[in-house]
N, CA, C and O atoms as a Tinker XYZ file with bonds, in Angstrom:
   476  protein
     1  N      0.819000   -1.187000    0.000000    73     2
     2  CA     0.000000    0.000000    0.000000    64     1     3
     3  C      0.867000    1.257000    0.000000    63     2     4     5
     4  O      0.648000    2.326000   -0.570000    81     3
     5  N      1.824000    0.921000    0.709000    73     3     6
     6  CA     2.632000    2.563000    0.925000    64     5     7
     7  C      3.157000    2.844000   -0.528000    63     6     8     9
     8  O      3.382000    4.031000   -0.766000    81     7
     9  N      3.443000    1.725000   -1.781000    73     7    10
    10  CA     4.118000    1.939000   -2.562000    64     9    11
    11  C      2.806000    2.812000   -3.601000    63    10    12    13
    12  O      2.965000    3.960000   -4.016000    81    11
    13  N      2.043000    2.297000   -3.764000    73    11    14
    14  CA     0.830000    2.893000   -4.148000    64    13    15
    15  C      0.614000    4.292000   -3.789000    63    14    16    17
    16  O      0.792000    5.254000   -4.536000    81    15
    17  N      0.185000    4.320000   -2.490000    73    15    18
    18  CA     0.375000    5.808000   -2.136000    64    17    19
    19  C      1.562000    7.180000   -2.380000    63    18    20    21
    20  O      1.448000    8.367000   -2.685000    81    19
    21  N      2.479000    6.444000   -2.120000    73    19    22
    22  CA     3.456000    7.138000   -2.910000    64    21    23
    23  C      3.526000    7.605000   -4.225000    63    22    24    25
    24  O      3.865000    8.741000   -4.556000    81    23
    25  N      3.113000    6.470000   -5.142000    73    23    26
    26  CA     2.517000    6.931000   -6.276000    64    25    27
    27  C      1.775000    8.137000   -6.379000    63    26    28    29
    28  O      2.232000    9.226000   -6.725000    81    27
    29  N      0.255000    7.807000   -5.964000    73    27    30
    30  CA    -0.336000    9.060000   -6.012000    64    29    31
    31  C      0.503000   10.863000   -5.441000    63    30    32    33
    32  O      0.328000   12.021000   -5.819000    81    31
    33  N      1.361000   10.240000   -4.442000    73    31    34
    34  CA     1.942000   12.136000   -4.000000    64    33    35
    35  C      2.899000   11.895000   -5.227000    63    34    36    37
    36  O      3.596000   12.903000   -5.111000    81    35
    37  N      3.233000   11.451000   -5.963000    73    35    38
    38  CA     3.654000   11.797000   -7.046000    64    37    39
    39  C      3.046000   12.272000   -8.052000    63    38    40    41
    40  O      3.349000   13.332000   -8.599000    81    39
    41  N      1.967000   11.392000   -8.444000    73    39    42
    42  CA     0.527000   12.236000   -9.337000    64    41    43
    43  C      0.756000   12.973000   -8.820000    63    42    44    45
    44  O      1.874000   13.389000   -9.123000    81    43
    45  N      0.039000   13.798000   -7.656000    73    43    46
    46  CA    -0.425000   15.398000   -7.285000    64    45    47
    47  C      0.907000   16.094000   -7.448000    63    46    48    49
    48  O      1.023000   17.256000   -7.836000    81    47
    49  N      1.492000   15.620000   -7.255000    73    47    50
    50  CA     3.197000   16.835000   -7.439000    64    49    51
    51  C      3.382000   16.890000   -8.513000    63    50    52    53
    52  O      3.888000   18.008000   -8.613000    81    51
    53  N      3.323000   16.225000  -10.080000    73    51    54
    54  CA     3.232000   15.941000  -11.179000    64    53    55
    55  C      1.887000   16.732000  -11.761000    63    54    56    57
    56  O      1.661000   16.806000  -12.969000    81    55
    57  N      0.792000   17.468000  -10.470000    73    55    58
    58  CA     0.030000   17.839000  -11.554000    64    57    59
    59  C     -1.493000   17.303000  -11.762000    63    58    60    61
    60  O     -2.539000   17.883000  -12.054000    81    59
    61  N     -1.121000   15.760000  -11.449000    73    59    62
    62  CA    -2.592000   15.153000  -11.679000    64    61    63
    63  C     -3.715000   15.568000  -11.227000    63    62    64    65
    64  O     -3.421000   16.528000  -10.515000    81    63
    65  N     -4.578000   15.457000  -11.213000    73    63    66
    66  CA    -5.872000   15.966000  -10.789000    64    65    67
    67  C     -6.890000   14.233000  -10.014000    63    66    68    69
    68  O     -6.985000   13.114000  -10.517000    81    67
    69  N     -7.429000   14.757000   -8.735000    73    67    70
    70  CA    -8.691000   14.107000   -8.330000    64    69    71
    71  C     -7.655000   12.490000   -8.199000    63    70    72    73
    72  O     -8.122000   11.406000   -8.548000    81    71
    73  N     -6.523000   12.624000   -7.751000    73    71    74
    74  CA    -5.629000   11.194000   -7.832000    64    73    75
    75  C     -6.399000   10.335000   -6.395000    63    74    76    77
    76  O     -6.297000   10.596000   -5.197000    81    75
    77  N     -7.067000    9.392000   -7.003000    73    75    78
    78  CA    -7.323000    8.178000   -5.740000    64    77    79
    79  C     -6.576000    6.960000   -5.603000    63    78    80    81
    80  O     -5.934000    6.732000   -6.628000    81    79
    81  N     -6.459000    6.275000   -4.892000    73    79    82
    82  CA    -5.850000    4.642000   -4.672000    64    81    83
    83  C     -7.163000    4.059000   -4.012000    63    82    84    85
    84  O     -7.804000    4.271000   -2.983000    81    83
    85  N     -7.269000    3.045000   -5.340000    73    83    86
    86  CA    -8.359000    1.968000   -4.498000    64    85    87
    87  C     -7.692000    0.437000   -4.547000    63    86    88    89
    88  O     -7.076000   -0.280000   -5.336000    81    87
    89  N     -8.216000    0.407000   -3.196000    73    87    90
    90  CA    -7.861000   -1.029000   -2.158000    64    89    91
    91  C     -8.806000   -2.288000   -3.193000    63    90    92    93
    92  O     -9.976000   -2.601000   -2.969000    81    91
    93  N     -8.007000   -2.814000   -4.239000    73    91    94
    94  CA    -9.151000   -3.927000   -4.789000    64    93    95
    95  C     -8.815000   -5.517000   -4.116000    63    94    96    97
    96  O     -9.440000   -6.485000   -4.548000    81    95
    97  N     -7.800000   -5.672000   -3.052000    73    95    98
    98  CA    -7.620000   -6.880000   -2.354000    64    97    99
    99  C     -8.754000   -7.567000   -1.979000    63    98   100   101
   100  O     -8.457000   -8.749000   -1.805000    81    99
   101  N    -10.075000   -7.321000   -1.750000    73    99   102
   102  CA   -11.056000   -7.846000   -1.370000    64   101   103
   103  C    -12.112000   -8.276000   -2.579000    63   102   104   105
   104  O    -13.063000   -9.039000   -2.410000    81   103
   105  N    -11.738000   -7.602000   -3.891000    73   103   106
   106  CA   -12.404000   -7.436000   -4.827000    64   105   107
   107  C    -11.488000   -8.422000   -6.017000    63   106   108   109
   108  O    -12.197000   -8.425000   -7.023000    81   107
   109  N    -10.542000   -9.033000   -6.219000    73   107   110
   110  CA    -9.862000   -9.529000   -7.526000    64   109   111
   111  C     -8.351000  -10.489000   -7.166000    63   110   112   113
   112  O     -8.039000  -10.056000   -6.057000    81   111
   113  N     -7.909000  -10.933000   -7.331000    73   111   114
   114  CA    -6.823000  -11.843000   -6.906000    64   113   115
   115  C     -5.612000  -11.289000   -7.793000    63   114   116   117
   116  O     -4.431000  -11.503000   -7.520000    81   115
   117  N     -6.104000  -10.480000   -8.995000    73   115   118
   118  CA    -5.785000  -10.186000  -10.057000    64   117   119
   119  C     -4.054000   -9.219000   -9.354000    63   118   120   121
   120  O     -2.855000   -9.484000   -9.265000    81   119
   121  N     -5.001000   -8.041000   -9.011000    73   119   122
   122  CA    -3.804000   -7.224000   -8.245000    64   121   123
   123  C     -4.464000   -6.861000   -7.154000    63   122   124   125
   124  O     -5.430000   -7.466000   -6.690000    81   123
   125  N     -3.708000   -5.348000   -6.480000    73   123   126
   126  CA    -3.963000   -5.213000   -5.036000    64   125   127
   127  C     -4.299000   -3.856000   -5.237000    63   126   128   129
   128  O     -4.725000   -3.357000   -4.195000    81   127
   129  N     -4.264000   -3.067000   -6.201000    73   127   130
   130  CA    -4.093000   -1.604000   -6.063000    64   129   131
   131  C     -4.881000   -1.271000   -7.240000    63   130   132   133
   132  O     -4.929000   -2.174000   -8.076000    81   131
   133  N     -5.303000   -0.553000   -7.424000    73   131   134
   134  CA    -5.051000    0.889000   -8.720000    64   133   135
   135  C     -4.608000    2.754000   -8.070000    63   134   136   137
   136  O     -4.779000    3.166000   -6.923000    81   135
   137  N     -4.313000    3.153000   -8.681000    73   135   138
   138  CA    -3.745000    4.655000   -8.648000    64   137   139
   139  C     -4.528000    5.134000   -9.967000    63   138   140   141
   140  O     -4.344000    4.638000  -11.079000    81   139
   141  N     -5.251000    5.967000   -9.734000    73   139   142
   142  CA    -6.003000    6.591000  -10.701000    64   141   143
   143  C     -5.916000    8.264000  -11.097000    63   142   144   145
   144  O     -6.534000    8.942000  -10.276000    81   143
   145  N     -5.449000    8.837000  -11.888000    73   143   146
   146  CA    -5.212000   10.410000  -11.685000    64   145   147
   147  C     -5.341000   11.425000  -13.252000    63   146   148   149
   148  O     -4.468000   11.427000  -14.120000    81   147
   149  N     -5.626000   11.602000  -13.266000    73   147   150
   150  CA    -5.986000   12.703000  -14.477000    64   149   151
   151  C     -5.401000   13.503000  -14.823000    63   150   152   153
   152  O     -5.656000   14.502000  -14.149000    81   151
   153  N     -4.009000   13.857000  -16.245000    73   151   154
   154  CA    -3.839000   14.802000  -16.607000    64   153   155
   155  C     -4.229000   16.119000  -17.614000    63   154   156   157
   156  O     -5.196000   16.065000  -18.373000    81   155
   157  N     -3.807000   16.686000  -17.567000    73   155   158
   158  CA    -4.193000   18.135000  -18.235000    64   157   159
   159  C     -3.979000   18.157000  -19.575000    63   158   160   161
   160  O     -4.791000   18.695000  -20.329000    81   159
   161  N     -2.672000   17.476000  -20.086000    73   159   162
   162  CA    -2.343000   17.418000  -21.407000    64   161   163
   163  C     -1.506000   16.230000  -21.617000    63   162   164   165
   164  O     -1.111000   15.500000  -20.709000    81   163
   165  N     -1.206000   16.049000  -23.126000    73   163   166
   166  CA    -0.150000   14.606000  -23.026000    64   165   167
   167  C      1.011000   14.756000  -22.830000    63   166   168   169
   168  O      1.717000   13.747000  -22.843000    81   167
   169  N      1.575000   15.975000  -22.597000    73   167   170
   170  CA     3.168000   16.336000  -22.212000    64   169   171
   171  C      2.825000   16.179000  -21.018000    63   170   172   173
   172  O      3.592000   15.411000  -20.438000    81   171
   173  N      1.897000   16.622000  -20.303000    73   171   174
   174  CA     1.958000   16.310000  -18.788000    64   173   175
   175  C      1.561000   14.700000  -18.339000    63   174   176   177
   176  O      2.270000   13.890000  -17.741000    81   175
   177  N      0.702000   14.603000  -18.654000    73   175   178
   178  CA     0.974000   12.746000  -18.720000    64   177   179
   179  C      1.859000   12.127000  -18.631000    63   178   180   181
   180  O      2.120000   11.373000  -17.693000    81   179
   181  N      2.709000   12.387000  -19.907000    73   179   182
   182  CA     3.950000   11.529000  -19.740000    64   181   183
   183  C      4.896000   11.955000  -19.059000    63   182   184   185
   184  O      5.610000   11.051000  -18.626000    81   183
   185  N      5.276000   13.242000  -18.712000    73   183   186
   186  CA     5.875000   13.558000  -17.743000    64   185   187
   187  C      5.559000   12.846000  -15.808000    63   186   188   189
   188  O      6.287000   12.470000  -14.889000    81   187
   189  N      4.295000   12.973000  -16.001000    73   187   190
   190  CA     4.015000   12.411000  -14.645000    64   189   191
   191  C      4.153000   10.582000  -14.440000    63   190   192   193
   192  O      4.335000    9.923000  -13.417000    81   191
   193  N      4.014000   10.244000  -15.578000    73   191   194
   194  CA     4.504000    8.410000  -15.754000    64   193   195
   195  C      5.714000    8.352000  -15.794000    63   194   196   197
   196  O      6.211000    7.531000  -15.022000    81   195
   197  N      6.666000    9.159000  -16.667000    73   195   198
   198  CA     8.035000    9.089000  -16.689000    64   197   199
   199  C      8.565000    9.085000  -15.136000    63   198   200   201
   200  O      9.298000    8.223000  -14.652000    81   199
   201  N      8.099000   10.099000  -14.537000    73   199   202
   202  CA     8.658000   10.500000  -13.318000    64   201   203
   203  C      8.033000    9.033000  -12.040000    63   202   204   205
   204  O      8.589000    8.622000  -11.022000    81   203
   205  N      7.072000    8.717000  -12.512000    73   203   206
   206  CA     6.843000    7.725000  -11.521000    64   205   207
   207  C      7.530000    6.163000  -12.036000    63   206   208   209
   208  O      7.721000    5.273000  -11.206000    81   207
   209  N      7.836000    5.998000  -13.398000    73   207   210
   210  CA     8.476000    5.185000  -13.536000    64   209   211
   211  C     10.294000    5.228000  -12.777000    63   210   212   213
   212  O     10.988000    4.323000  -12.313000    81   211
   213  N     10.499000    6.451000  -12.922000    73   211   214
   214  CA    12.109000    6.731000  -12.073000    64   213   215
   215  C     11.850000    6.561000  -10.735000    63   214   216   217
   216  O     12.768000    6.259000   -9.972000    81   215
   217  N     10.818000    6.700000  -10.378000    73   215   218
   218  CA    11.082000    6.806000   -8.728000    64   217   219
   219  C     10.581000    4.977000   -7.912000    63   218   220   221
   220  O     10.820000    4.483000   -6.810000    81   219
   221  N     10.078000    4.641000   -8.729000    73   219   222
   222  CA     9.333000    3.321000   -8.488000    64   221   223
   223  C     10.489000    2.404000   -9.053000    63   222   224   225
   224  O     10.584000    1.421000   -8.318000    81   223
   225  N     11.412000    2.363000  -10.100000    73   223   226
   226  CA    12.783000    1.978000  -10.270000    64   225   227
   227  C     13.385000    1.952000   -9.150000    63   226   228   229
   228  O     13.740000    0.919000   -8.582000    81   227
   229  N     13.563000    3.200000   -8.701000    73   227   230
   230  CA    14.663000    3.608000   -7.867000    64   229   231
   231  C     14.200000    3.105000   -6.359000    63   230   232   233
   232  O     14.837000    3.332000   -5.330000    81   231
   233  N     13.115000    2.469000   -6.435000    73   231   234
   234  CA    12.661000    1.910000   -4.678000    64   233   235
   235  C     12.829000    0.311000   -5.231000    63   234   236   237
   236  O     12.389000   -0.551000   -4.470000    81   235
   237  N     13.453000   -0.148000   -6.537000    73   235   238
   238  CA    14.109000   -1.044000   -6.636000    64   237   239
   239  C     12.604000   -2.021000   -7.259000    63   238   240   241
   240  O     12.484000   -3.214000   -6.982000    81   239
   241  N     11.475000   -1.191000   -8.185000    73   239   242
   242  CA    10.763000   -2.244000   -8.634000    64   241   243
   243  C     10.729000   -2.874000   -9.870000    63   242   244   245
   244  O      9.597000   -2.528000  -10.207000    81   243
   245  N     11.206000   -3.651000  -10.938000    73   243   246
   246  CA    11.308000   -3.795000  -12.090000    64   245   247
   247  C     10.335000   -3.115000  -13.020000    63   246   248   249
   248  O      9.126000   -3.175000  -12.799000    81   247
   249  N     10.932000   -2.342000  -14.258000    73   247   250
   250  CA    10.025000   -1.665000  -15.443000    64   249   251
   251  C      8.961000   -2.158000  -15.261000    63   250   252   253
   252  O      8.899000   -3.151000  -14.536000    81   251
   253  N      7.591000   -1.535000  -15.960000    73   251   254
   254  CA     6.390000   -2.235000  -15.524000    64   253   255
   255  C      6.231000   -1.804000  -17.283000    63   254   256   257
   256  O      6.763000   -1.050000  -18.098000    81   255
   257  N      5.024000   -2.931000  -17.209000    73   255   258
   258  CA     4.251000   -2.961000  -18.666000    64   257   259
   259  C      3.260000   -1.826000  -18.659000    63   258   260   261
   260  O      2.214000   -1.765000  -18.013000    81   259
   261  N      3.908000   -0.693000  -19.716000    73   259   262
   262  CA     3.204000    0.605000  -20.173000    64   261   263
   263  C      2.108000    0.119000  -21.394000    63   262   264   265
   264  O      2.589000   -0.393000  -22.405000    81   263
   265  N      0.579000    0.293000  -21.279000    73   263   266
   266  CA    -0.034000    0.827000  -22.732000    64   265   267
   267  C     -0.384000    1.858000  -22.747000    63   266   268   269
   268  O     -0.284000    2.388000  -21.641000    81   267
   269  N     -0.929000    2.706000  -23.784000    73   267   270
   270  CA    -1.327000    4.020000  -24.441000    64   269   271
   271  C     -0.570000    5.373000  -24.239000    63   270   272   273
   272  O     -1.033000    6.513000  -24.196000    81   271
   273  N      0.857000    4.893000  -24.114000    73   271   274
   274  CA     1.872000    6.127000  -24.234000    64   273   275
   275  C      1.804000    6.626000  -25.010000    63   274   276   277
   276  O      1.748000    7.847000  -24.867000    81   275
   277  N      1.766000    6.157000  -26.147000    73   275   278
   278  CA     2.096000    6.915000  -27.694000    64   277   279
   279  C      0.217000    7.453000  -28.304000    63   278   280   281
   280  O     -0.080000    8.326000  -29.119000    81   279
   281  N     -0.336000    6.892000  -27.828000    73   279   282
   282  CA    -2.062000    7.332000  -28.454000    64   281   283
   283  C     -2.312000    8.498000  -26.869000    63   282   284   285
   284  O     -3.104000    9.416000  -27.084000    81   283
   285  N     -1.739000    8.462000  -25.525000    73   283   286
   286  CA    -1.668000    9.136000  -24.750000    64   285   287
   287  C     -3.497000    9.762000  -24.057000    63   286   288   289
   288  O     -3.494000   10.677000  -23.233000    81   287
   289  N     -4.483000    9.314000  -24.389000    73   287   290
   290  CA    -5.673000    9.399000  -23.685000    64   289   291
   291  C     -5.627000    8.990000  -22.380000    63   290   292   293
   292  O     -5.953000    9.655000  -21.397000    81   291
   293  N     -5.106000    7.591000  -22.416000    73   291   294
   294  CA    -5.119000    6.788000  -21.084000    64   293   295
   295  C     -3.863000    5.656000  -21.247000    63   294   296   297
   296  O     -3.732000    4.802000  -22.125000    81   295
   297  N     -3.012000    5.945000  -20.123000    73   295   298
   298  CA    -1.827000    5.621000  -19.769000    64   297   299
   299  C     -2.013000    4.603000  -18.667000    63   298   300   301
   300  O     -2.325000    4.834000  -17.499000    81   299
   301  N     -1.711000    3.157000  -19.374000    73   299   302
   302  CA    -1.287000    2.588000  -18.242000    64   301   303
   303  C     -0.253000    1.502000  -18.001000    63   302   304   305
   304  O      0.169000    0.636000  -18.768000    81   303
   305  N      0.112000    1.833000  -16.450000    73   303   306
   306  CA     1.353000    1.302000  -16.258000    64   305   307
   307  C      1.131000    0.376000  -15.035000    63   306   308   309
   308  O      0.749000    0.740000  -13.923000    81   307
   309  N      1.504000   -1.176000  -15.520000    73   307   310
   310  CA     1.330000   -2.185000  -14.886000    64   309   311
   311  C      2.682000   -2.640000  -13.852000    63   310   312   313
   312  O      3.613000   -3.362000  -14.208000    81   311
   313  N      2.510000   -2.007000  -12.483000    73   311   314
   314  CA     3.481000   -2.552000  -11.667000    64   313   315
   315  C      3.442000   -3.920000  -11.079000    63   314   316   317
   316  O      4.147000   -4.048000  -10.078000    81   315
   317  N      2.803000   -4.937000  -11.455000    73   315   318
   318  CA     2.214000   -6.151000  -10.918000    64   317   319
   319  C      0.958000   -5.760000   -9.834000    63   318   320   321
   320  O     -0.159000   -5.500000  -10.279000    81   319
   321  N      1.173000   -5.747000   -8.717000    73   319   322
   322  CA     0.435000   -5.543000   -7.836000    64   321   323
   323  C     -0.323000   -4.191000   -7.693000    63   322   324   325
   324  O     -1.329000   -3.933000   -7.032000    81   323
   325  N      0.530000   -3.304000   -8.595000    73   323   326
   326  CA    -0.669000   -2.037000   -8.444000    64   325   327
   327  C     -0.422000   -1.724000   -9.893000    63   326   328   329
   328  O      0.521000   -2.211000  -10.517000    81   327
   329  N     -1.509000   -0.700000  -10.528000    73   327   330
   330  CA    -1.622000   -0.458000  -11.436000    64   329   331
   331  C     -2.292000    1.079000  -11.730000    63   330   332   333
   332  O     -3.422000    1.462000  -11.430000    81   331
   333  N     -1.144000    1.870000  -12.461000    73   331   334
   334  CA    -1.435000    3.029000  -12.765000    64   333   335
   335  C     -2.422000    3.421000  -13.819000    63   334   336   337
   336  O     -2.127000    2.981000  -14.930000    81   335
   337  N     -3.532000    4.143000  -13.760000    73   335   338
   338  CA    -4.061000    4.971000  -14.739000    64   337   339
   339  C     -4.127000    6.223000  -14.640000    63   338   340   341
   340  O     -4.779000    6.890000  -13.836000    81   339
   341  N     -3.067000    6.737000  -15.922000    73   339   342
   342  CA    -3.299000    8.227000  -16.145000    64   341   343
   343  C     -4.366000    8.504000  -17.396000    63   342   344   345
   344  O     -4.400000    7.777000  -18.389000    81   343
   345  N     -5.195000    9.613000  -17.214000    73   343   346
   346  CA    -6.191000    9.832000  -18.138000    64   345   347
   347  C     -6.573000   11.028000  -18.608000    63   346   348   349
   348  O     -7.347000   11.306000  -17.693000    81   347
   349  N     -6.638000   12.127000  -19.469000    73   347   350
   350  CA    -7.059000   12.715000  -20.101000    64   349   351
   351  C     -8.910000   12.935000  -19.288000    63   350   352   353
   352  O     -9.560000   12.067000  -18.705000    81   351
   353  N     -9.159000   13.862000  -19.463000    73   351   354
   354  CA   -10.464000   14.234000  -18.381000    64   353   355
   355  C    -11.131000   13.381000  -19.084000    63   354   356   357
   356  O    -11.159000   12.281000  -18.533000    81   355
   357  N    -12.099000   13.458000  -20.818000    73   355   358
   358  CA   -12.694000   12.490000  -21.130000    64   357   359
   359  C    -12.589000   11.176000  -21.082000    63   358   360   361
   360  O    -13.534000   10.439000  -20.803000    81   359
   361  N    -11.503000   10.812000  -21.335000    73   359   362
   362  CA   -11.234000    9.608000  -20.933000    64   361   363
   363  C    -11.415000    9.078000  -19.593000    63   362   364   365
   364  O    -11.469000    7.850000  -19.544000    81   363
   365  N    -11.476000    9.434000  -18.970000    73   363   366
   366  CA   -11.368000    9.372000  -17.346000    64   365   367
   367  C    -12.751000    9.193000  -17.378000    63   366   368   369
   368  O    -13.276000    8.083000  -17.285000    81   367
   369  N    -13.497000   10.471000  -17.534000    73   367   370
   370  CA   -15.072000   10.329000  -17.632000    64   369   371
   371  C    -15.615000    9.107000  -18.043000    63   370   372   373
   372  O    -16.359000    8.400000  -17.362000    81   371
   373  N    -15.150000    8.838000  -19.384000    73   371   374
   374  CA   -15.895000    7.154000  -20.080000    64   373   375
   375  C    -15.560000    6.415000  -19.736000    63   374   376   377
   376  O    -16.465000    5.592000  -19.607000    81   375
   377  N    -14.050000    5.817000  -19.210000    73   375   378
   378  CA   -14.464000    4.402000  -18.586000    64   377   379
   379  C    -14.524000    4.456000  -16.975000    63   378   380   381
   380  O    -14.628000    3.529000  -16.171000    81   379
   381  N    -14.435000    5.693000  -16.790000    73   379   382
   382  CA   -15.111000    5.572000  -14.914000    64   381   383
   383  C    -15.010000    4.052000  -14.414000    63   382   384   385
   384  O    -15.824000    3.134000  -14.314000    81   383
   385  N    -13.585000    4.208000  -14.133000    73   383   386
   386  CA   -12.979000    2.991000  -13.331000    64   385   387
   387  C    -13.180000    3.192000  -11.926000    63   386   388   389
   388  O    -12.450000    2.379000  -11.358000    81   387
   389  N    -13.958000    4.035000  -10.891000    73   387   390
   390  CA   -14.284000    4.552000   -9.989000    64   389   391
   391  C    -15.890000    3.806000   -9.777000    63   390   392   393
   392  O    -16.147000    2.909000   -8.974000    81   391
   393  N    -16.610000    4.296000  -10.496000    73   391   394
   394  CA   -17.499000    3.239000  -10.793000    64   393   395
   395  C    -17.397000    1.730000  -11.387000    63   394   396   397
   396  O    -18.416000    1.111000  -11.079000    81   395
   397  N    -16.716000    1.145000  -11.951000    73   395   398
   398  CA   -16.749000    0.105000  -12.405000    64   397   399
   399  C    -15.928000   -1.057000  -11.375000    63   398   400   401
   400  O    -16.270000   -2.239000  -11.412000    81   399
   401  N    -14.754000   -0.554000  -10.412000    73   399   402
   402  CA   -14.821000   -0.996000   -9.215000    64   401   403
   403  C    -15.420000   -0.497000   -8.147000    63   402   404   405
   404  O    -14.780000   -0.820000   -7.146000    81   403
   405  N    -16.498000    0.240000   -7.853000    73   403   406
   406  CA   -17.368000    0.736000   -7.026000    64   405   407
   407  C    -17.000000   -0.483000   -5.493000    63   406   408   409
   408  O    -16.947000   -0.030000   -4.350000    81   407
   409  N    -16.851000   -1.538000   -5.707000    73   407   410
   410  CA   -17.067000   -2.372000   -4.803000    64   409   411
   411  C    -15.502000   -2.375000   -3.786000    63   410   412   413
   412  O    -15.388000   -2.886000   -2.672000    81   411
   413  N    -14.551000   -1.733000   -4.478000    73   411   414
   414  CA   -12.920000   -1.753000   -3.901000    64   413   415
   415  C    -13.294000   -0.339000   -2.964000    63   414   416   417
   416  O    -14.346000    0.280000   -3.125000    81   415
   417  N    -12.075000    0.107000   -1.808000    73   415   418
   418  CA   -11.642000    0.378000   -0.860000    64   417   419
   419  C    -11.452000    1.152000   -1.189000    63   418   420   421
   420  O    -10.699000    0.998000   -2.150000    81   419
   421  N    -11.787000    2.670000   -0.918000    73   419   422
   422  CA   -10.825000    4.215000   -1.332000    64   421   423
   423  C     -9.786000    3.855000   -0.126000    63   422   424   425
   424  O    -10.151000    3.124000    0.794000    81   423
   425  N     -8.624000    4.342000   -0.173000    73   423   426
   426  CA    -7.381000    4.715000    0.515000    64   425   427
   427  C     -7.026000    6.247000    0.658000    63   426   428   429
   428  O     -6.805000    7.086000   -0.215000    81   427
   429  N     -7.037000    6.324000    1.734000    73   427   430
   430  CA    -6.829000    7.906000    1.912000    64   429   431
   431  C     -5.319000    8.019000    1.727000    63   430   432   433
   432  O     -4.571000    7.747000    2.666000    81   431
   433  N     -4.843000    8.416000    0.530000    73   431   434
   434  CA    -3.017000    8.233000    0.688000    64   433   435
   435  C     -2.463000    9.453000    1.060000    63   434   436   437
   436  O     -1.256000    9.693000    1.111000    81   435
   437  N     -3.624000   10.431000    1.390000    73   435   438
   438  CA    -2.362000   11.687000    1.978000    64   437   439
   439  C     -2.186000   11.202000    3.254000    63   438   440   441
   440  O     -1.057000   11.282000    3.738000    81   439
   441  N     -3.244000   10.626000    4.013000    73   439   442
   442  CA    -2.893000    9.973000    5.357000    64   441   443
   443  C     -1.800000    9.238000    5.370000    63   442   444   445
   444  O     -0.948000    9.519000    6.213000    81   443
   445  N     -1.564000    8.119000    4.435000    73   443   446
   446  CA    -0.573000    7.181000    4.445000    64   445   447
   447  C      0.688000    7.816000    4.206000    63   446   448   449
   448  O      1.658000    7.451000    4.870000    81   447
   449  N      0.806000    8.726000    3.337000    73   447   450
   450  CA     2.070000    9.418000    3.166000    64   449   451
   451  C      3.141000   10.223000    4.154000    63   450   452   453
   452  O      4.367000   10.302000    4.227000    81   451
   453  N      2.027000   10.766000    4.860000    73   451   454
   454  CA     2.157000   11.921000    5.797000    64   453   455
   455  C      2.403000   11.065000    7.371000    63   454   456   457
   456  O      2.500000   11.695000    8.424000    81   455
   457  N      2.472000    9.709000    7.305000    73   455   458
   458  CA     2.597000    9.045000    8.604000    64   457   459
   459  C      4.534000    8.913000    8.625000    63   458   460   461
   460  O      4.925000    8.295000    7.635000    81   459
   461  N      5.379000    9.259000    9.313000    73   459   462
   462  CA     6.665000    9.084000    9.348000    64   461   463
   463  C      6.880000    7.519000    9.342000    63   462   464   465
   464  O      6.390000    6.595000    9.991000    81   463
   465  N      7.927000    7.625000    8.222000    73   463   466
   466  CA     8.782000    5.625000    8.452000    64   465   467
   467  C      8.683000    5.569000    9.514000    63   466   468   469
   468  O      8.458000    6.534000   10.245000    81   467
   469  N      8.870000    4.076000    9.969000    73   467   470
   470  CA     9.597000    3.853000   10.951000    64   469   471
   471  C     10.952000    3.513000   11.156000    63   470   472   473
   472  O     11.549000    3.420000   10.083000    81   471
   473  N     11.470000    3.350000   11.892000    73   471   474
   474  CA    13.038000    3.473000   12.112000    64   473   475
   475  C     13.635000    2.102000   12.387000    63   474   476
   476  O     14.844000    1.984000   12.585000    81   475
């Protein structure tokens, strides 16, 4: 979860808009996460995936499987267990993945972020 959340304070520092993490562990075997966040344009998109791909590297997680970089509506980046969608506002609007897991966990990740490591 913390890696997830982290994600998202990266969305919002990147820009994203309305960024949630939903808890789908109770809902799919599939994965454990989504990160959901909305950009403004496709330079900012990929800027905000680029940047979460460096920092999610750098906490030592292997490349993840990117689609719709290059068509850039909706970006997503498959970390195994969690899974990023960046989206373009319409896009975001039509497949309302908010609704379509309605049944998964919001995560409050400024809470999670804002709690100090432990030592």
């Amino acid at each position: 979860m913390e890696d997830a959340c982290q994600i998202a304070r990266l969305c919002e520092e990147y820009r994203g808009k309305d960024t949630v993490v939903l808890d789908l562990t109770a809902v799919t075997p599939i994965m454990d996460f989504f990160v959901i966040t909305t950009g403004t344009s496709t330079r900012q998109m990929h800027a905000l995936c680029d940047e979460v791909r460096v920092q999610m590297k750098a906490r030592g997680n292997k490349p993840p499987a990117t689609e719709g970089y290059d068509q850039s509506s909706w970006i997503l980046q498959d970390w195994g267990d969690i899974v990023v969608h960046t989206f373009l506002p319409d896009a975001r609007d039509l497949y309302d993945l908010e609704g379509l897991w309605a049944d998964s966990r919001r995560i409050d990740w400024r809470e999670v972020v804002a709690i100090p490591p432990k030592a």
